[in-house]
PDB file of N, CA, C and O in Angstrom:
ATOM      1  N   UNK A   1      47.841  69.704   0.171  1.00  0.00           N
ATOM      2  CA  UNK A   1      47.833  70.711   1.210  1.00  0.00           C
ATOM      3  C   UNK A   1      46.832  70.343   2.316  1.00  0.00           C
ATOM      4  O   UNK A   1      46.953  70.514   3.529  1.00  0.00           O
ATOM      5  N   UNK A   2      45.812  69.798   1.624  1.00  0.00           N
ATOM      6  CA  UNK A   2      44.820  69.111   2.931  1.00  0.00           C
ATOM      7  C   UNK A   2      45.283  68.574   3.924  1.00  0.00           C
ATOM      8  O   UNK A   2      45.217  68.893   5.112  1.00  0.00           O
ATOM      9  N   UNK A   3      46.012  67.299   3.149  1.00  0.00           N
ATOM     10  CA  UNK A   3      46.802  66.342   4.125  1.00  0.00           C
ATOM     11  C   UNK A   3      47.493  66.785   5.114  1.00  0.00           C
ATOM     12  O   UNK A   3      47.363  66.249   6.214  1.00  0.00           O
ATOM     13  N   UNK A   4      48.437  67.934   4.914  1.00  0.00           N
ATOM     14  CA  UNK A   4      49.459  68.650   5.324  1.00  0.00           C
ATOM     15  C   UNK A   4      48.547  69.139   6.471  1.00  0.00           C
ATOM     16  O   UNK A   4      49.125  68.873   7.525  1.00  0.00           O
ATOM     17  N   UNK A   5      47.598  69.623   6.659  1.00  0.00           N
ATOM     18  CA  UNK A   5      46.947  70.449   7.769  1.00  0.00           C
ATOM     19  C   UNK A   5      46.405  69.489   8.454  1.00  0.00           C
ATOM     20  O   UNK A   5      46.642  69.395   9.659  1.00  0.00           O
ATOM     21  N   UNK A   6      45.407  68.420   7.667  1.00  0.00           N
ATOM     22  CA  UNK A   6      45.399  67.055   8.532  1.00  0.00           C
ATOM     23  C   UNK A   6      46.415  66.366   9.319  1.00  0.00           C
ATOM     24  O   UNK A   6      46.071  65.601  10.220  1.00  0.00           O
ATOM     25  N   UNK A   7      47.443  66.544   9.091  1.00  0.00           N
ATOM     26  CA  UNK A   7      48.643  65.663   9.699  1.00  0.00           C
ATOM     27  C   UNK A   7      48.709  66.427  10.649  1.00  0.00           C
ATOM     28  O   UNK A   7      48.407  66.047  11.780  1.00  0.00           O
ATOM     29  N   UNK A   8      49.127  67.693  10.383  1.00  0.00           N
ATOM     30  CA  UNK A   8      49.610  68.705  11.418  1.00  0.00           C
ATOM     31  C   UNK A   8      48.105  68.832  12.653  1.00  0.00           C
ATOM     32  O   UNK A   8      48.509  69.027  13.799  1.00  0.00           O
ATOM     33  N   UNK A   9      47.421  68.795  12.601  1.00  0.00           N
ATOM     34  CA  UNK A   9      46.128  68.323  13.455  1.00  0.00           C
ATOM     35  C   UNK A   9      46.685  67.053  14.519  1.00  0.00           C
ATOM     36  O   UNK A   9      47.040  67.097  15.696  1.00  0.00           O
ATOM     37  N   UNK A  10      46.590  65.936  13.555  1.00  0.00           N
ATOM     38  CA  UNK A  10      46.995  64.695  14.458  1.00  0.00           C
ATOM     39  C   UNK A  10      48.487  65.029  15.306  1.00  0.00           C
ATOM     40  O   UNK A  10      49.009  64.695  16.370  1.00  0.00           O
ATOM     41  N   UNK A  11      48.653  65.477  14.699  1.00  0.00           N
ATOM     42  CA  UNK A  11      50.207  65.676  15.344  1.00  0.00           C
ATOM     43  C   UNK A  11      50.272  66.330  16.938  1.00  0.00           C
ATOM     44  O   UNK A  11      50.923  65.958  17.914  1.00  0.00           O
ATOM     45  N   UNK A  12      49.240  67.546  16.754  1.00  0.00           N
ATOM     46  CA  UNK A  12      48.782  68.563  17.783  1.00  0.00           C
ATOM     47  C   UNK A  12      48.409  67.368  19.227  1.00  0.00           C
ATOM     48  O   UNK A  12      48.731  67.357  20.415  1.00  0.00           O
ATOM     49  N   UNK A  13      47.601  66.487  18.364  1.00  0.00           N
ATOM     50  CA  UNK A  13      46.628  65.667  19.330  1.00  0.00           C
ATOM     51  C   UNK A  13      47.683  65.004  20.240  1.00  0.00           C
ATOM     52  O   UNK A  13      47.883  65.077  21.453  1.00  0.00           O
ATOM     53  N   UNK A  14      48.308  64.309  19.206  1.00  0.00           N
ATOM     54  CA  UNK A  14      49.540  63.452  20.003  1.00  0.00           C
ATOM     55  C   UNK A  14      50.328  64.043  20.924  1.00  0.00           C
ATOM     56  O   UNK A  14      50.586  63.423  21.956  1.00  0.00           O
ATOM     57  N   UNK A  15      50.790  65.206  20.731  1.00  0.00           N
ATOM     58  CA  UNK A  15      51.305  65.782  21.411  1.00  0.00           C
ATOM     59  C   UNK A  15      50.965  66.347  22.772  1.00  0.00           C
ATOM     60  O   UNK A  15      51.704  66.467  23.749  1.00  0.00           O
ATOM     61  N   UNK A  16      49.605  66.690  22.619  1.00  0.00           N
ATOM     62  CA  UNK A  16      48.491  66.819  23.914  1.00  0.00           C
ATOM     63  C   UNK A  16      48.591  65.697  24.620  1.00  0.00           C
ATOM     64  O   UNK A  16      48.626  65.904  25.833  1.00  0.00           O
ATOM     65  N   UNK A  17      48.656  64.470  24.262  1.00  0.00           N
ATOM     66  CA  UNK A  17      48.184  63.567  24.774  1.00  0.00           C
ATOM     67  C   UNK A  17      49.718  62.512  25.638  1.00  0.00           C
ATOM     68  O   UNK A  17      49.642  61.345  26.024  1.00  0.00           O
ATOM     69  N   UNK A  18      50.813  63.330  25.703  1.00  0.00           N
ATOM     70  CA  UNK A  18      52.095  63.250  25.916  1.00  0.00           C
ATOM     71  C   UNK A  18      52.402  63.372  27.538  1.00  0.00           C
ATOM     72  O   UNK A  18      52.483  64.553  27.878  1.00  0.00           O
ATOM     73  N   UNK A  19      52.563  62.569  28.457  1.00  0.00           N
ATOM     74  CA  UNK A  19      52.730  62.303  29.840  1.00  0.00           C
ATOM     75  C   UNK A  19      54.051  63.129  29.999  1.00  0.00           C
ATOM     76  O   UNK A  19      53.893  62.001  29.533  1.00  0.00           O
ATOM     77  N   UNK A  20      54.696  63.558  30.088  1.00  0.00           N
ATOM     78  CA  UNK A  20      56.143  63.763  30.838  1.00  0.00           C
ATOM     79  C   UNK A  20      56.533  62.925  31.777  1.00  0.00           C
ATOM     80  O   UNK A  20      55.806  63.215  32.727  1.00  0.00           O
ATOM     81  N   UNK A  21      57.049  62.287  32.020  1.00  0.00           N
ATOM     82  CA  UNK A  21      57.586  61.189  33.353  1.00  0.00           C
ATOM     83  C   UNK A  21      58.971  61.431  33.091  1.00  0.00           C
ATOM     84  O   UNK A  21      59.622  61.881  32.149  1.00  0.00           O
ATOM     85  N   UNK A  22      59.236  60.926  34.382  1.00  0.00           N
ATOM     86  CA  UNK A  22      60.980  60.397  34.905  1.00  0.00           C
ATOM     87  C   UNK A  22      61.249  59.061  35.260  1.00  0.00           C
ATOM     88  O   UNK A  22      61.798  58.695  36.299  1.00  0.00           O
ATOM     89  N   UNK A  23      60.730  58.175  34.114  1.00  0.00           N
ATOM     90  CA  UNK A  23      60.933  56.818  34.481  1.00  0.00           C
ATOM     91  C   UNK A  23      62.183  56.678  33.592  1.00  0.00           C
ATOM     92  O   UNK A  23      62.674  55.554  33.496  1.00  0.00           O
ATOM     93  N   UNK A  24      62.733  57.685  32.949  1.00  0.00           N
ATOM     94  CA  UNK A  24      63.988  57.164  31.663  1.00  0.00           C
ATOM     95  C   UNK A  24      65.088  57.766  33.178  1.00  0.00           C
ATOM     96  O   UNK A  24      65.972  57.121  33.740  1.00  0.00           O
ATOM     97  N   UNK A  25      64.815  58.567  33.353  1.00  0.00           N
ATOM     98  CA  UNK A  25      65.759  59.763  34.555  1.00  0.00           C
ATOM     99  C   UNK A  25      66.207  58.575  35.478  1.00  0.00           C
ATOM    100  O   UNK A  25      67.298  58.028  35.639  1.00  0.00           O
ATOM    101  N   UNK A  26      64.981  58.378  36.016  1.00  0.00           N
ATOM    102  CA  UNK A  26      65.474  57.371  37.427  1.00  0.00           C
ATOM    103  C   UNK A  26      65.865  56.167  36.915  1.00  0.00           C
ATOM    104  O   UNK A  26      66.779  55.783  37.644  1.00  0.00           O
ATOM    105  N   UNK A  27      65.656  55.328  36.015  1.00  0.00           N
ATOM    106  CA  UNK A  27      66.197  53.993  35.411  1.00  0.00           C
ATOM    107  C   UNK A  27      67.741  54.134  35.282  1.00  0.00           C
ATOM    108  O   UNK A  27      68.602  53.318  35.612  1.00  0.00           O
ATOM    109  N   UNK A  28      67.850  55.064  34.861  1.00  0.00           N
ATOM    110  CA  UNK A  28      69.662  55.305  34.308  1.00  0.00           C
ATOM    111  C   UNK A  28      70.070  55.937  35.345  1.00  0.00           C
ATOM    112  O   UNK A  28      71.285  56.109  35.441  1.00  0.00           O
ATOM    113  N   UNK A  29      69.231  56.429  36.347  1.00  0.00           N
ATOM    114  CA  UNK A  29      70.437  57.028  37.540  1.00  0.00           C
ATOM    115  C   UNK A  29      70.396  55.412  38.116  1.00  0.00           C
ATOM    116  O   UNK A  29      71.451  55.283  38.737  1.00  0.00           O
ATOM    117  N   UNK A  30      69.815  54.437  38.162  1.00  0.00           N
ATOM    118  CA  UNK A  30      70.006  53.154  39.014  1.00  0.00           C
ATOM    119  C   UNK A  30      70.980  52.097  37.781  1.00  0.00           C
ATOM    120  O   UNK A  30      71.239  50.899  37.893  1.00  0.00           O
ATOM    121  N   UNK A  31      71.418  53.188  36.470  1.00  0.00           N
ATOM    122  CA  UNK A  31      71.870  51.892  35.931  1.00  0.00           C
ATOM    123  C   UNK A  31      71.651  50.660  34.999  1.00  0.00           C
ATOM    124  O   UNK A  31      72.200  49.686  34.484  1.00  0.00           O
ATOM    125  N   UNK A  32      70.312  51.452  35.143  1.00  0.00           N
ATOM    126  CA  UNK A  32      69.368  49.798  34.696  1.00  0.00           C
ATOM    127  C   UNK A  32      68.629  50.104  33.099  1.00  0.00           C
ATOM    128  O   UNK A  32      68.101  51.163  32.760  1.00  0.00           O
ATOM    129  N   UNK A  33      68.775  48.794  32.221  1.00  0.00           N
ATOM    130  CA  UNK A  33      68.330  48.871  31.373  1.00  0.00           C
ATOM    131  C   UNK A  33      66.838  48.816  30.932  1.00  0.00           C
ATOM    132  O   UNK A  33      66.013  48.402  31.748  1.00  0.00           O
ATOM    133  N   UNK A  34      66.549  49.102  30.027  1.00  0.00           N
ATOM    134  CA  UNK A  34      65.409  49.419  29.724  1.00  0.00           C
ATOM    135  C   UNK A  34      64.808  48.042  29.706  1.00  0.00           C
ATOM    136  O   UNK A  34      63.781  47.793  30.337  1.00  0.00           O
ATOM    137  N   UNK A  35      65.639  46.871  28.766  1.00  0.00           N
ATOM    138  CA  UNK A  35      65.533  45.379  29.099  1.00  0.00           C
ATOM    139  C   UNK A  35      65.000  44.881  30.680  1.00  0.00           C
ATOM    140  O   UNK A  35      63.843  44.580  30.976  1.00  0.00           O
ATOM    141  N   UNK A  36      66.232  44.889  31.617  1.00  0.00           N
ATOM    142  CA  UNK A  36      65.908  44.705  32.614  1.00  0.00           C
ATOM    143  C   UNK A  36      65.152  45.487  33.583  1.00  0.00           C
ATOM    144  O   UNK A  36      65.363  45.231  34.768  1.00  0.00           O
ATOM    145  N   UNK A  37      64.311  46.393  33.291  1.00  0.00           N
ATOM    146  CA  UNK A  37      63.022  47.210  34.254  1.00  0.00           C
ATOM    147  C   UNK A  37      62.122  46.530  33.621  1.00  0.00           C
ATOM    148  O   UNK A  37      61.427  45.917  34.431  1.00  0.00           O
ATOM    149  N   UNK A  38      61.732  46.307  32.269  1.00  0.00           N
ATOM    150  CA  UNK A  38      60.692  45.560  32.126  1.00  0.00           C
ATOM    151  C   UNK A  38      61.080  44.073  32.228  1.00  0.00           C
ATOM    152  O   UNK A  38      60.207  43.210  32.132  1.00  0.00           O
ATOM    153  N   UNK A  39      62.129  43.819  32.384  1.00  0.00           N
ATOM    154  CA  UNK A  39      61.802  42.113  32.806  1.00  0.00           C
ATOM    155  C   UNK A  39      61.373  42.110  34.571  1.00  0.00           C
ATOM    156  O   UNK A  39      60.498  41.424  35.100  1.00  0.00           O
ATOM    157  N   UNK A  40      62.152  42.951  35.131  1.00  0.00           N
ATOM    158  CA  UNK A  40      61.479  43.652  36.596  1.00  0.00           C
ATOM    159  C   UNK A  40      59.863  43.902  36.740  1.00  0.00           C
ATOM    160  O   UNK A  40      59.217  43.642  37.755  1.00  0.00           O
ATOM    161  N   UNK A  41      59.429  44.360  35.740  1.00  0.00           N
ATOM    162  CA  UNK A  41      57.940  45.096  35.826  1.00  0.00           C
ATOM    163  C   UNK A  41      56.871  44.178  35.406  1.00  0.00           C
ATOM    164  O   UNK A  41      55.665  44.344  35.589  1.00  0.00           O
ATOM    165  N   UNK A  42      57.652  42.842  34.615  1.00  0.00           N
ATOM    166  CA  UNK A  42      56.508  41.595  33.538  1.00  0.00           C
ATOM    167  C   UNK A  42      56.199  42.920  32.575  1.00  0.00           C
ATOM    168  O   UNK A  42      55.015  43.254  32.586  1.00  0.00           O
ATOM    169  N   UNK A  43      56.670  43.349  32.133  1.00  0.00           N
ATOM    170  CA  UNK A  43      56.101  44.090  30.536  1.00  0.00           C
ATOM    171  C   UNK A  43      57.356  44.069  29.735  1.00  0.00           C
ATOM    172  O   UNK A  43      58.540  43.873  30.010  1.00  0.00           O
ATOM    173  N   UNK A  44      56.657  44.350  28.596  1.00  0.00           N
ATOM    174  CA  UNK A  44      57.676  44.397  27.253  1.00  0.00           C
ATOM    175  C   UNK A  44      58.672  45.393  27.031  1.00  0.00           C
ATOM    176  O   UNK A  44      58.281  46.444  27.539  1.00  0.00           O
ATOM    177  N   UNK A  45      59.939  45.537  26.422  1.00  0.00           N
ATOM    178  CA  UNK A  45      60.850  47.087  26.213  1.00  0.00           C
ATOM    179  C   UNK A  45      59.838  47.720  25.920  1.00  0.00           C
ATOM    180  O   UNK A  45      59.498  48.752  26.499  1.00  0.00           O
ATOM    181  N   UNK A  46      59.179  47.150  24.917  1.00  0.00           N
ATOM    182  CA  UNK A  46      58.363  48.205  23.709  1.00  0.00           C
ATOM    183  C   UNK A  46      57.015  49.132  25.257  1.00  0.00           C
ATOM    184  O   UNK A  46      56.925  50.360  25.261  1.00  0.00           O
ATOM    185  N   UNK A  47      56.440  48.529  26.004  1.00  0.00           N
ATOM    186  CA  UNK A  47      55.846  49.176  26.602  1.00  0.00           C
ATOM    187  C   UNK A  47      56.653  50.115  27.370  1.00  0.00           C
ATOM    188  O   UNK A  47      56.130  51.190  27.665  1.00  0.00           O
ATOM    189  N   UNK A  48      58.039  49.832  27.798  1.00  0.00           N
ATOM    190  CA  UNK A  48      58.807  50.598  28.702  1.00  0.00           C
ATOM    191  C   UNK A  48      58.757  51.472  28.012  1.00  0.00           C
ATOM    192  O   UNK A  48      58.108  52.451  28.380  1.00  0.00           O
ATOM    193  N   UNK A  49      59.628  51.480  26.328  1.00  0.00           N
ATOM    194  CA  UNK A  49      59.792  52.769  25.503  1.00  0.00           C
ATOM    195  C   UNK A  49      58.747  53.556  25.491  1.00  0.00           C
ATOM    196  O   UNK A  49      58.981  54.704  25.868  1.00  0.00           O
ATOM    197  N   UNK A  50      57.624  53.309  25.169  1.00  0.00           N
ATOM    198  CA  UNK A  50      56.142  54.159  25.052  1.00  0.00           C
ATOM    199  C   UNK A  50      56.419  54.878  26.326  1.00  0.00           C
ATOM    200  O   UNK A  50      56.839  56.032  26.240  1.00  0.00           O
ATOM    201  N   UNK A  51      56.198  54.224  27.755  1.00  0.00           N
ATOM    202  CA  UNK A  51      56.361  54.969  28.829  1.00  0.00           C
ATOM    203  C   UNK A  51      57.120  56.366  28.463  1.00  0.00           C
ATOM    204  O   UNK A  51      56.783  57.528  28.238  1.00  0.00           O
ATOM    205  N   UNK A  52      58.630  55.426  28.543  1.00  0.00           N
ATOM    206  CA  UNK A  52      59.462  56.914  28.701  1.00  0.00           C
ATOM    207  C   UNK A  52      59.722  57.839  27.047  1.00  0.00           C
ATOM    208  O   UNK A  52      60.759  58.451  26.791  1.00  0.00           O
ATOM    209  N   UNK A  53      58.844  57.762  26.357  1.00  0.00           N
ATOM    210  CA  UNK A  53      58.379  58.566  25.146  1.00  0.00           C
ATOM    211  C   UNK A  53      56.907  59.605  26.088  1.00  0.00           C
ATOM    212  O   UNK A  53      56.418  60.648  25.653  1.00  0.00           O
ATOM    213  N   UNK A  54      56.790  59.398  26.472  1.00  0.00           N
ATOM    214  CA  UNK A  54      55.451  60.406  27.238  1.00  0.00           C
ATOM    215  C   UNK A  54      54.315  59.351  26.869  1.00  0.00           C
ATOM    216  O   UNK A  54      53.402  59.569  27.666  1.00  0.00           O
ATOM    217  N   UNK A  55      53.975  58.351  26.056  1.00  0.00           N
ATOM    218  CA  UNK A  55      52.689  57.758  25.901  1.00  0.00           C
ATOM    219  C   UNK A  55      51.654  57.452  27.223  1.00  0.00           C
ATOM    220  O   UNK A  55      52.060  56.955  28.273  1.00  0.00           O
ATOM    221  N   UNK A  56      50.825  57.682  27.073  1.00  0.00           N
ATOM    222  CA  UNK A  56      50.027  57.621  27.976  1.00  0.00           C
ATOM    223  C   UNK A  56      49.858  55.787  28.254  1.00  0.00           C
ATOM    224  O   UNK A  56      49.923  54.952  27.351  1.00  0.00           O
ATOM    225  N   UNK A  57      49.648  55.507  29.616  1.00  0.00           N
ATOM    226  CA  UNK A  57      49.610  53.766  30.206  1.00  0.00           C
ATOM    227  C   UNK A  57      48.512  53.834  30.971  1.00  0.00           C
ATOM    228  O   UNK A  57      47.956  54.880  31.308  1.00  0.00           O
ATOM    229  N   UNK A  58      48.219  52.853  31.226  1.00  0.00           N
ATOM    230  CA  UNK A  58      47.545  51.878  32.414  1.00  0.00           C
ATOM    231  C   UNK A  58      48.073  51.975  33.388  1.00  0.00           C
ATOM    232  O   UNK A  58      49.289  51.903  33.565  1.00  0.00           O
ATOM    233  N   UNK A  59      46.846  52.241  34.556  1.00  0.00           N
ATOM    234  CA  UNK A  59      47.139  52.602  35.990  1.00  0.00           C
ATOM    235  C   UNK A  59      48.390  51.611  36.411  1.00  0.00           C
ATOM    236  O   UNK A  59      49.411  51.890  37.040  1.00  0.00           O
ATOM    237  N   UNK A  60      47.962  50.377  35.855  1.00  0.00           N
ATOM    238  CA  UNK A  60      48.572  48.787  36.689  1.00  0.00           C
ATOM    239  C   UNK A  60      50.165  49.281  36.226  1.00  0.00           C
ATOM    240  O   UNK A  60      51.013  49.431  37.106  1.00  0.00           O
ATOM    241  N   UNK A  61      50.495  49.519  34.789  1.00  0.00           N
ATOM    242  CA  UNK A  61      51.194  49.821  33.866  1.00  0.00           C
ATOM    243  C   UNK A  61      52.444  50.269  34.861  1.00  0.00           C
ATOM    244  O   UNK A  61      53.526  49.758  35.150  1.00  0.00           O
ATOM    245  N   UNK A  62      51.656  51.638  35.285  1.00  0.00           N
ATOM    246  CA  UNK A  62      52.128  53.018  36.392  1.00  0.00           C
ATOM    247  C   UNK A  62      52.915  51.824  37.833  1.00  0.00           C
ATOM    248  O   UNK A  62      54.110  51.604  37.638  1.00  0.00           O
ATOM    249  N   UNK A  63      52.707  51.591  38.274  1.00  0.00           N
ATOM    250  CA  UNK A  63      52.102  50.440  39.444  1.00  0.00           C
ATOM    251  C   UNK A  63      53.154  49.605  39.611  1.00  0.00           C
ATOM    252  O   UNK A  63      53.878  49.660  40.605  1.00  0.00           O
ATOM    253  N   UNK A  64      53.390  48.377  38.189  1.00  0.00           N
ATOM    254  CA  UNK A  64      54.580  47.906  38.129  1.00  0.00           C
ATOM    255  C   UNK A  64      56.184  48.552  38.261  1.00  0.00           C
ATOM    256  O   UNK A  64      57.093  48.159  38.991  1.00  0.00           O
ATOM    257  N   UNK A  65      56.174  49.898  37.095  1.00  0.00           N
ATOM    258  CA  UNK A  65      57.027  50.291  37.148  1.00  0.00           C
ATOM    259  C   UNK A  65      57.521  51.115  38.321  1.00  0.00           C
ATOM    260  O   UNK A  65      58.735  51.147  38.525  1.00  0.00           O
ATOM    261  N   UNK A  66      56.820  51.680  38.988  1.00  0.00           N
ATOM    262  CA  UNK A  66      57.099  52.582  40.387  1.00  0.00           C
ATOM    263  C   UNK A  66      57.784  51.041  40.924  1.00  0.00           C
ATOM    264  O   UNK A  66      59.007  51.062  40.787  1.00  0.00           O
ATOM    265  N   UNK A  67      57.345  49.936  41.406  1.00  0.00           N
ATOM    266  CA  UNK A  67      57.770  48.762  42.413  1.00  0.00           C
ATOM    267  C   UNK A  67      59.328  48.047  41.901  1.00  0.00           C
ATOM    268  O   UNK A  67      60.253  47.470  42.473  1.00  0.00           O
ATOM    269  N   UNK A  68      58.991  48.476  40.433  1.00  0.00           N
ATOM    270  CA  UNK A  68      60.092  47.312  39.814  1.00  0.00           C
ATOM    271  C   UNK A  68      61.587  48.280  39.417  1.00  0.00           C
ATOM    272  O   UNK A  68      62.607  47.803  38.920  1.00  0.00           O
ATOM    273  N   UNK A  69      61.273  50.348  39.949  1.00  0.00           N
ATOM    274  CA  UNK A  69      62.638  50.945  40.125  1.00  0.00           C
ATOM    275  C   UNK A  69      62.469  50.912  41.454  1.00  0.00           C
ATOM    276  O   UNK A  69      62.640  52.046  41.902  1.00  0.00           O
ATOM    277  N   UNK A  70      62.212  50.136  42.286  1.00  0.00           N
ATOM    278  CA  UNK A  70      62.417  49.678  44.232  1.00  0.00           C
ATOM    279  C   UNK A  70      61.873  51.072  44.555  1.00  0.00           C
ATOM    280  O   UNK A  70      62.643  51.492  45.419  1.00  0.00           O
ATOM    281  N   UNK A  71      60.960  51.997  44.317  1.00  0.00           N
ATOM    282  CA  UNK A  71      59.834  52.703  44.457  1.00  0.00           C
ATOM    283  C   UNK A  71      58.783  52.692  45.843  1.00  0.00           C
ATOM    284  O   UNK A  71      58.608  51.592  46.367  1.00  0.00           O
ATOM    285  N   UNK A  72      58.325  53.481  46.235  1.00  0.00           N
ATOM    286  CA  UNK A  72      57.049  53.147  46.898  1.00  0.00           C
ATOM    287  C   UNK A  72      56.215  53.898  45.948  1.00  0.00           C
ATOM    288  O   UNK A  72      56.603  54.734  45.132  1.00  0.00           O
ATOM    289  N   UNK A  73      54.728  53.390  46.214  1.00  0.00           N
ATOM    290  CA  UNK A  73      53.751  53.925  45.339  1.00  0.00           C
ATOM    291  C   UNK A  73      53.194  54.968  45.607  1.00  0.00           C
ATOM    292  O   UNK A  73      52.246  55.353  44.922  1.00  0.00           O
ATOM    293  N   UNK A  74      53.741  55.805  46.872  1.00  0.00           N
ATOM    294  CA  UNK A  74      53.784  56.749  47.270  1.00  0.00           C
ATOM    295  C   UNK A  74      54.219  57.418  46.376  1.00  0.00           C
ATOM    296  O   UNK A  74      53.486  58.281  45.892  1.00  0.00           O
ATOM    297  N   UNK A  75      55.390  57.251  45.936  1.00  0.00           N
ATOM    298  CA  UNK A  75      56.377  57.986  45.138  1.00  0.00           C
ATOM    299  C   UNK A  75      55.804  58.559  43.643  1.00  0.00           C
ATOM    300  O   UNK A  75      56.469  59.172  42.809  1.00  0.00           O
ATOM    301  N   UNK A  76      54.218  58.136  43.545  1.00  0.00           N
ATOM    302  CA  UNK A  76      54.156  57.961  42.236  1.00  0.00           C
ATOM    303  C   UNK A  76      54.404  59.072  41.521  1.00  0.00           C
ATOM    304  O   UNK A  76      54.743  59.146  40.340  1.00  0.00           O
ATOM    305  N   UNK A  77      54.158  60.197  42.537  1.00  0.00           N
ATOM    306  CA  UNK A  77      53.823  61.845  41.659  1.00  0.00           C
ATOM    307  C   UNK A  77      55.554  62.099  41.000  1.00  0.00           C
ATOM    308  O   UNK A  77      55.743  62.526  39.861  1.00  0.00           O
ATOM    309  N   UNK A  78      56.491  61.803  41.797  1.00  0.00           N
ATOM    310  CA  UNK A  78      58.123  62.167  41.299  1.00  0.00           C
ATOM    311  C   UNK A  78      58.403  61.379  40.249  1.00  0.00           C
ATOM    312  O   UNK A  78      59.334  61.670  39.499  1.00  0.00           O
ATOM    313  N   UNK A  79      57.420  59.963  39.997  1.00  0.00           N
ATOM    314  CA  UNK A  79      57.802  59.068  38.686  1.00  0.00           C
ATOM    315  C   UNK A  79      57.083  60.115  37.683  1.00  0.00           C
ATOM    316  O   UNK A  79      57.644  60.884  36.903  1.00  0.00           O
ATOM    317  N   UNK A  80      55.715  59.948  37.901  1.00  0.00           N
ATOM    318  CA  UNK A  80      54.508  60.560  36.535  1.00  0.00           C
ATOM    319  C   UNK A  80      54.744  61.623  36.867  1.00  0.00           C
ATOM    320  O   UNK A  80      55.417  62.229  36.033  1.00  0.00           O
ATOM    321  N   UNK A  81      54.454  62.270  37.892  1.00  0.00           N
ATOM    322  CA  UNK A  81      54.100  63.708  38.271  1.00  0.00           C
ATOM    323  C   UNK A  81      52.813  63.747  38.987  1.00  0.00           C
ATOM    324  O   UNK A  81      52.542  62.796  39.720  1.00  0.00           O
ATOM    325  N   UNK A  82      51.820  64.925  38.843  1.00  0.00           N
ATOM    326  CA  UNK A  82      50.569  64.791  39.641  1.00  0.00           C
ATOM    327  C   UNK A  82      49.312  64.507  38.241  1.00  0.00           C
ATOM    328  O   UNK A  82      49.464  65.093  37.169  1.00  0.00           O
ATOM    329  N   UNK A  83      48.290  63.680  38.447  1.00  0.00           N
ATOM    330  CA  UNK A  83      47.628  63.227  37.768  1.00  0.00           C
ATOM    331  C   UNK A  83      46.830  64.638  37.577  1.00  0.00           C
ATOM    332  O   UNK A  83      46.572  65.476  38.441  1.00  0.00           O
ATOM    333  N   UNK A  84      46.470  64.653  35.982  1.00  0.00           N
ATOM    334  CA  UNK A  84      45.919  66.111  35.264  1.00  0.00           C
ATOM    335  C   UNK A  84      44.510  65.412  35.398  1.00  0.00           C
ATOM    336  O   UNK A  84      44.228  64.713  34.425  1.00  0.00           O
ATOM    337  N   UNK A  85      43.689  65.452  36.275  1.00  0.00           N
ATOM    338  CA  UNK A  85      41.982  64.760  35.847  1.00  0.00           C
ATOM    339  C   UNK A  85      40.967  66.094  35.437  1.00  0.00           C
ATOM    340  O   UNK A  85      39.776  65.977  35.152  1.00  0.00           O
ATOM    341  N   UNK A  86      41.763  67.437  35.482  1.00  0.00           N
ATOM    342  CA  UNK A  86      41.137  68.646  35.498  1.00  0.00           C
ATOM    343  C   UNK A  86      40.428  69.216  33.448  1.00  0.00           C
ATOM    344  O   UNK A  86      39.850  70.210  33.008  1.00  0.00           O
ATOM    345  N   UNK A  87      41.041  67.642  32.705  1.00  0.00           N
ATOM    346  CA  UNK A  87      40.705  68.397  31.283  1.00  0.00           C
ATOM    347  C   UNK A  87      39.376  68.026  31.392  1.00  0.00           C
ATOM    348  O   UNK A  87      38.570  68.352  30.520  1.00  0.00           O
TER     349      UNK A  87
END
């Protein structure tokens, strides 16, 4: 039962710690595979997937992928949204 409340803890955390983005949204409205955005971006699927799972990235991370869906970096808030620096 410990465990059980321990888990459910970590679980909470992870979940806090969960980005919302529209990098899965806009990839598939252009078509494009998850393969080819990260061969676009120099990163791995596996980092793309994390992305569009909510995992939290690296600014640069952010950066590539805005340029490599033909993006401006303007655009960043409609990819991520607006940066939370308020916790």
């Amino acid at each position: 039962m410990e465990k059980e409340k321990k888990s459910g803890k970590d679980e909470k955390k992870v979940q806090k710690r969960l980005v919302k983005n529209n990098v899965r949204k806009i990839r598939e409205s252009q078509l494009m595979s998850k393969a080819e955005l990260a061969r676009r971006a120099g990163l791995s699927v596996l980092t793309i997937d994390r992305v569009e799972k909510g995992m939290p990235c690296r600014m640069d991370t952010k950066r590539k992928i805005i340029l490599a869906l033909g993006l401006k970096l303007s655009d960043k808030d409609k990819v991520f949204g607006p940066d939370d620096d308020e916790e």
